[in-house]
C-alpha positions in Angstrom: 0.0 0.0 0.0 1.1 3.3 -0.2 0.5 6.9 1.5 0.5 10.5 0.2 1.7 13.0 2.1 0.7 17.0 1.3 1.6 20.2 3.1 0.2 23.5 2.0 0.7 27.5 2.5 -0.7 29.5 5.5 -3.5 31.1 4.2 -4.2 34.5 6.3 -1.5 37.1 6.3 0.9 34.2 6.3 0.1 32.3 3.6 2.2 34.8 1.7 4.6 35.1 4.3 8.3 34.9 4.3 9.6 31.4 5.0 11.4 28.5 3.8 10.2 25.2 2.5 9.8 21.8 3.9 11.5 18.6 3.5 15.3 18.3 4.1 17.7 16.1 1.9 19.4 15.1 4.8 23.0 14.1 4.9 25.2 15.7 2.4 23.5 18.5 1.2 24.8 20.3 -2.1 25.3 24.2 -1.4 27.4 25.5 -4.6 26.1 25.5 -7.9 28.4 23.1 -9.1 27.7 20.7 -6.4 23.6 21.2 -7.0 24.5 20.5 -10.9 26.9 17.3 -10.0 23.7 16.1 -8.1 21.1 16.4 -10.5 23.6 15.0 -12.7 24.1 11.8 -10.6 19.9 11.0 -10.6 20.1 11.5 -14.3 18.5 9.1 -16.6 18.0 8.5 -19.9 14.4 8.4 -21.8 13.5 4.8 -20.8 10.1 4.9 -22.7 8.6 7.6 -24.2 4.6 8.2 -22.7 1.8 8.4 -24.6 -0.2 8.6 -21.5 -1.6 11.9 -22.6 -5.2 10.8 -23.1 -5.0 9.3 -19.8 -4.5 12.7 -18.1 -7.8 13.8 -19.9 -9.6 11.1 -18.6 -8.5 12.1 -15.3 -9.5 15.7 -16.4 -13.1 14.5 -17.6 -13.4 12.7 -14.5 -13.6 16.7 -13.0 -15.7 17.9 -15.4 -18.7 15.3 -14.3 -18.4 16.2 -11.0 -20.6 18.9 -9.2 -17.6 20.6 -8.5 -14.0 20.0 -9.9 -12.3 21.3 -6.1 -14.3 18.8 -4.2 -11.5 16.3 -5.5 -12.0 14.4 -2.0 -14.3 12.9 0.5 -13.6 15.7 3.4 -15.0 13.2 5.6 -12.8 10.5 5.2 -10.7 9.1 7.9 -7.6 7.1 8.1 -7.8 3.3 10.3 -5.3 0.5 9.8 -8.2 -1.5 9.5 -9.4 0.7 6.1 -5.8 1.2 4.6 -5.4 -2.6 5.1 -8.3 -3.2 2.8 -8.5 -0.5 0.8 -8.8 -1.4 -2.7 -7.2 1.8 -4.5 -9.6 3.6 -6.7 -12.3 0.4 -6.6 -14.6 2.5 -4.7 -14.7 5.9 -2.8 -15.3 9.3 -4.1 -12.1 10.1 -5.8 -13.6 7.5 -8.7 -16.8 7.7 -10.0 -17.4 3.6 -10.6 -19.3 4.0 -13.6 -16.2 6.0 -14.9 -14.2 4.5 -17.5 -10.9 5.6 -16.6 -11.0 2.3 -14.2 -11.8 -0.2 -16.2 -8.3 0.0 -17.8 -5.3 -1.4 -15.3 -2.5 0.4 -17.1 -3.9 3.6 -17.7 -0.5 5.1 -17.4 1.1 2.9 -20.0 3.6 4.2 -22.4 5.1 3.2 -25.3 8.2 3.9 -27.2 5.7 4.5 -30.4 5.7 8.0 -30.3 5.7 11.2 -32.8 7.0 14.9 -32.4 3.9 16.1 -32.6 2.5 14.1 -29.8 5.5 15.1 -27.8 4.9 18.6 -27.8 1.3 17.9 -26.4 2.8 16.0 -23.7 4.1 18.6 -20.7 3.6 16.9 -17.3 2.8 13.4 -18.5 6.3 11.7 -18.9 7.6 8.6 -18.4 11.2 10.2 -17.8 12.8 9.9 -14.4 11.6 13.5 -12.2 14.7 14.6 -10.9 15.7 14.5 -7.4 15.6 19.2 -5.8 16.3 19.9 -2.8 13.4 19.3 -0.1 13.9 22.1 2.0 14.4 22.9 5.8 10.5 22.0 7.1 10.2 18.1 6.4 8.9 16.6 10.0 10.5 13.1 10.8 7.3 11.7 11.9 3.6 12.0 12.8 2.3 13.0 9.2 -1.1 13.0 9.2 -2.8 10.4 6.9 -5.7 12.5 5.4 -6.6 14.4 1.8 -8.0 17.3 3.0 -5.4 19.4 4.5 -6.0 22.6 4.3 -7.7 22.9 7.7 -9.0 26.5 8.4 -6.4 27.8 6.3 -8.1 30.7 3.7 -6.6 31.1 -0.1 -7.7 30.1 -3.5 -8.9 26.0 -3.4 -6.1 23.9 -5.4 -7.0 20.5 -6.2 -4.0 18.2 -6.9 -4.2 14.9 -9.3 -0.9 13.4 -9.0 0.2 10.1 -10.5 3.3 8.3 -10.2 4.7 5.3 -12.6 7.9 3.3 -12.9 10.5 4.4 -15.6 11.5 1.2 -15.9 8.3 -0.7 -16.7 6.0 2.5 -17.5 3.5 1.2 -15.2 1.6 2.6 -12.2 3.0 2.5 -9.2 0.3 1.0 -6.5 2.7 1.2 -3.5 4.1 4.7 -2.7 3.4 7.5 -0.8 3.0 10.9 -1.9 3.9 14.2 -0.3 3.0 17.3 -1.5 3.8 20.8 0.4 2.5 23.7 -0.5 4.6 26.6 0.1 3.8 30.0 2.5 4.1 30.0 6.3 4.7 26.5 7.1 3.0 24.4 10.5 4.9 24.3 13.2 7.8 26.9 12.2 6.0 30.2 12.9 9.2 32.0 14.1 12.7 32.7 12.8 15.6 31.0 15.0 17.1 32.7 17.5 19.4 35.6 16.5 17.5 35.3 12.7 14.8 38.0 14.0 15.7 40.9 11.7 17.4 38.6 9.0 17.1 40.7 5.7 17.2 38.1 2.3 20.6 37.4 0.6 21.3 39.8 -2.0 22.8 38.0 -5.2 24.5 34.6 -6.0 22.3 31.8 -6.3 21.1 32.3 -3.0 19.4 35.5 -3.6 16.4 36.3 -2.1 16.3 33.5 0.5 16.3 33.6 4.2 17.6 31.2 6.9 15.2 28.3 7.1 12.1 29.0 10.9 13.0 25.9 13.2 9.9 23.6 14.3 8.3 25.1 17.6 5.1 24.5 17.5 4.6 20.3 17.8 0.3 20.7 17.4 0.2 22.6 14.2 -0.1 20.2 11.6 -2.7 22.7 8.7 -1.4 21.9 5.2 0.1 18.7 5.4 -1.4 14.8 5.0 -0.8 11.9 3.3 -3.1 9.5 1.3 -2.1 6.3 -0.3 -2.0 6.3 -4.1 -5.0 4.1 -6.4 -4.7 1.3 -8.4 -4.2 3.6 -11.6 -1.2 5.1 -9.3 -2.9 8.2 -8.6 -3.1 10.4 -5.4 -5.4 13.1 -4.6 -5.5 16.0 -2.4 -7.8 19.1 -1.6 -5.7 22.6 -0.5 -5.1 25.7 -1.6 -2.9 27.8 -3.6 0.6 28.2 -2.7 1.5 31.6 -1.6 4.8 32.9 -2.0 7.6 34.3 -0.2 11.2 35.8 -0.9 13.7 34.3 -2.9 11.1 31.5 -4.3 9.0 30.6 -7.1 5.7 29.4 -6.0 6.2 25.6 -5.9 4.6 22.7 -4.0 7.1 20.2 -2.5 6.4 16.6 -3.2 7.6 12.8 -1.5 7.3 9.5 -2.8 8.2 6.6 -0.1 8.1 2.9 -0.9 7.6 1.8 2.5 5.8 3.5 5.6 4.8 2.4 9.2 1.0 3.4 10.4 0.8 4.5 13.9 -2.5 4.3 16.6 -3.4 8.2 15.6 -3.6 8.1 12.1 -0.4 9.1 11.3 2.5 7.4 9.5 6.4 7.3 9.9 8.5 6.6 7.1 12.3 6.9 6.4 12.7 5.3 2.8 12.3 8.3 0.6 11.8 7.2 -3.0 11.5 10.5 -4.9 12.0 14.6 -3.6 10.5 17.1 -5.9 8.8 20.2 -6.4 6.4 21.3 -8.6 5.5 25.1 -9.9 2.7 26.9 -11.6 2.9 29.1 -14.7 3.9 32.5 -14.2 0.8 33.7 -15.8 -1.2 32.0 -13.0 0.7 32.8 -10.5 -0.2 36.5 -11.6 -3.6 35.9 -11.7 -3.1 34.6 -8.2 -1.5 37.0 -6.4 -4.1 40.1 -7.1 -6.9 37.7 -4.8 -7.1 37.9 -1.4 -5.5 37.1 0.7 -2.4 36.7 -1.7 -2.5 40.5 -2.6 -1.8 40.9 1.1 1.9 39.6 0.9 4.4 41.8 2.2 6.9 40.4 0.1 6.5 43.1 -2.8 7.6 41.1 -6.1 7.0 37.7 -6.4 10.4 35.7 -7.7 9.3 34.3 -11.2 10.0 30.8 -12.1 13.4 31.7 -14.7 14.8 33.6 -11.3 14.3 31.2 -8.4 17.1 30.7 -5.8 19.0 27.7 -6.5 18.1 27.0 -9.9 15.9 24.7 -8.3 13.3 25.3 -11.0 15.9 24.7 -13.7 17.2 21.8 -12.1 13.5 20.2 -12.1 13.9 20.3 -15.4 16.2 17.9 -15.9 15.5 14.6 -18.1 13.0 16.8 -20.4 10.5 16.3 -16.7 8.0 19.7 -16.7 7.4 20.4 -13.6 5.1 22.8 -14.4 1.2 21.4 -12.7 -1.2 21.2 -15.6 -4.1 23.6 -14.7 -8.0 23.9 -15.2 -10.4 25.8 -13.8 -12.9 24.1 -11.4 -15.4 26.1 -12.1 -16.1 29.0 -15.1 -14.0 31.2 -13.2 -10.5 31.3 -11.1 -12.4 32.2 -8.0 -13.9 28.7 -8.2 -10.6 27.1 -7.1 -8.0 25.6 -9.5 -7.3 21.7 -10.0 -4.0 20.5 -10.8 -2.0 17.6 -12.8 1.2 16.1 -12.5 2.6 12.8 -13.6 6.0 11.6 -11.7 8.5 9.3 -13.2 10.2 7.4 -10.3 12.5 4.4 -10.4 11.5 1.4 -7.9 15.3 -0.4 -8.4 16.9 2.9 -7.2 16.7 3.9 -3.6 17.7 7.2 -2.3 18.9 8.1 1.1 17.1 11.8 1.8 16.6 11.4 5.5 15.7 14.0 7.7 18.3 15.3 9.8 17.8 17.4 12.7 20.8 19.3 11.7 20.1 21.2 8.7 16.2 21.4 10.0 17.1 25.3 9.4 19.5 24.8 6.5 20.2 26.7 3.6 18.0 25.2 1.4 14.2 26.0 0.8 
């Protein structure tokens, strides 16, 4: 079975507050250029298959349009039990699959094929069967305790962001049916709502590829858990989430942060633990949206006075996803006939189940230089 695991932006004044993000890479952490370039370069790898998945992603977009509304992507009422993980049959029943839909009669609805033309290619963006490569995770991932829900946004206020995520093996250009998923949405982040000591007046880093960031918030605040769950992925390898849209802060392109672990441990409250990290991304929005984004409340709101656009972010980290010919660009639609409705987004992540990679948490670098 597998978990997905989401974390989203502070919504009031905060959502478009300052801050760094979550996840941390752990151990060695690359901090020069060069050592983030010889990094992405080590996770490299070359086109296994090339997808023609793209009519999949429609079907999943369809799959939205019959629904009385495209944000209410999950049961809000939904719980998590040993009990119901243990039998869970992914996407067989529940209210993230419509049963009469047709998108579940087919078990490989993520297939891909090395049959493929240019022009289908340039139709392609977020649906590849290329490896996603490995970005840096960022100073807020919490060891343990994530909450196994798909709601997550709590009482947190902003625009409503569905996310439709589905992950598949490079190798074998299948679904994969036994991962979990993290997602975190950027902003003010649960359970780091104040700079570490001596940080208080901080001002950003001017210049280098650094610029614009500030030293990650340190976690103290163990209750605050808004913007971040976890939810297994479905049979068709897909994970679904409802939250909102990621505010911004300095130094940063909007961006959601994203896990994928191969093994987890449930505990009593609902919550799982997990140290083998399959896959650390992140995932960004058109510039264009993002503009369309920050003039609603409360994004308008953010004291941060110009948003750092996707070609600028700190740490070529936006570059860097872009590695492999992977777009890490979410594929939008409106859930309704206009933005205010709330947004729904698609990605499709290309992981490799032979590969393991050792991104750990450690309690170190929780305020490291990365975000």
């Amino acid at each position: 079975q597998i978990m997905v695991y989401t974390l989203g932006p502070f919504s009031t004044l905060a959502i478009v507050a300052i801050i760094s993000n979550c996840l941390t890479l752990a151990h060695n952490e690359p901090k020069t250029e060069d050592e983030i370039r010889d990094y992405i370069d080590s996770q490299r790898s070359i086109y296994h298959c090339y997808p023609e998945i793209l009519s999949q992603v429609e079907q999943r977009k369809a799959m939205f349009a019959k629904t009385s509304s495209g944000a209410q992507l999950v049961d809000q009422t939904a719980t998590a039990t040993a009990s119901k993980l243990q039998t869970l049959e992914f996407g067989s029943s529940g209210s993230d699959h419509p049963p009469d839909h047709p998108f579940l009669e087919s078990p490989s609805n993520l297939v891909c094929t090395q049959r493929h033309s240019s022009a289908k290619i340039s139709k392609i963006r977020n649906s590849t069967c290329v490896l996603s490569p490995i970005v840096t995770a960022g100073p807020y991932y919490h060891q343990e305790g994530h909450p196994i829900r798909q709601d997550i946004a709590e009482w947190q206020d902003g625009l409503p962001l569905a996310l439709d995520i589905g992950v598949i093996d490079v190798e074998t250009c299948k679904p994969v049916r036994g991962n979990i998923w993290h997602a975190n949405a950027t902003g003010f982040y649960g359970g780091h709502p104040n700079p570490a000591k001596g940080f208080e007046n901080e001002k950003p880093q001017v210049g280098g590829v650094r610029g614009g960031l500030l030293t990650g918030y340190p976690r103290d605040n163990y209750d605050e858990q808004w913007l971040r769950g976890a939810w297994p992925t479905d049979k068709n390898g897909v994970a679904r989430f409802n939250t909102i849209f990621p505010g911004y802060y300095t130094g940063r392109a909007t961006h959601i942060h994203a896990e994928v672990h191969t093994s987890w441990d449930m505990t009593s409250n609902g919550t799982f633990n997990s140290k083998d990290v399959q896959y650390v991304g992140q995932f960004f929005f058109d510039d264009e949206i993002n503009m369309s984004v920050d003039k609603m409340w409360p994004y308008n709101q953010n004291p941060v006075e110009h948003r750092t656009r996707n070609w600028r972010d700190s740490l070529r980290i936006f570059h860097n996803s872009k590695v492999n010919g992977f777009q890490p660009t979410l594929d939008i639609i409106k859930a309704g006939s206009v933005i205010n409705q709330g947004l729904v987004g698609f990605m499709t992540v290309g992981i490799n189940l032979s590969h393991r990679y050792d991104h750990h948490h450690n309690p170190k670098h929780a305020y490291s230089d990365f975000d």
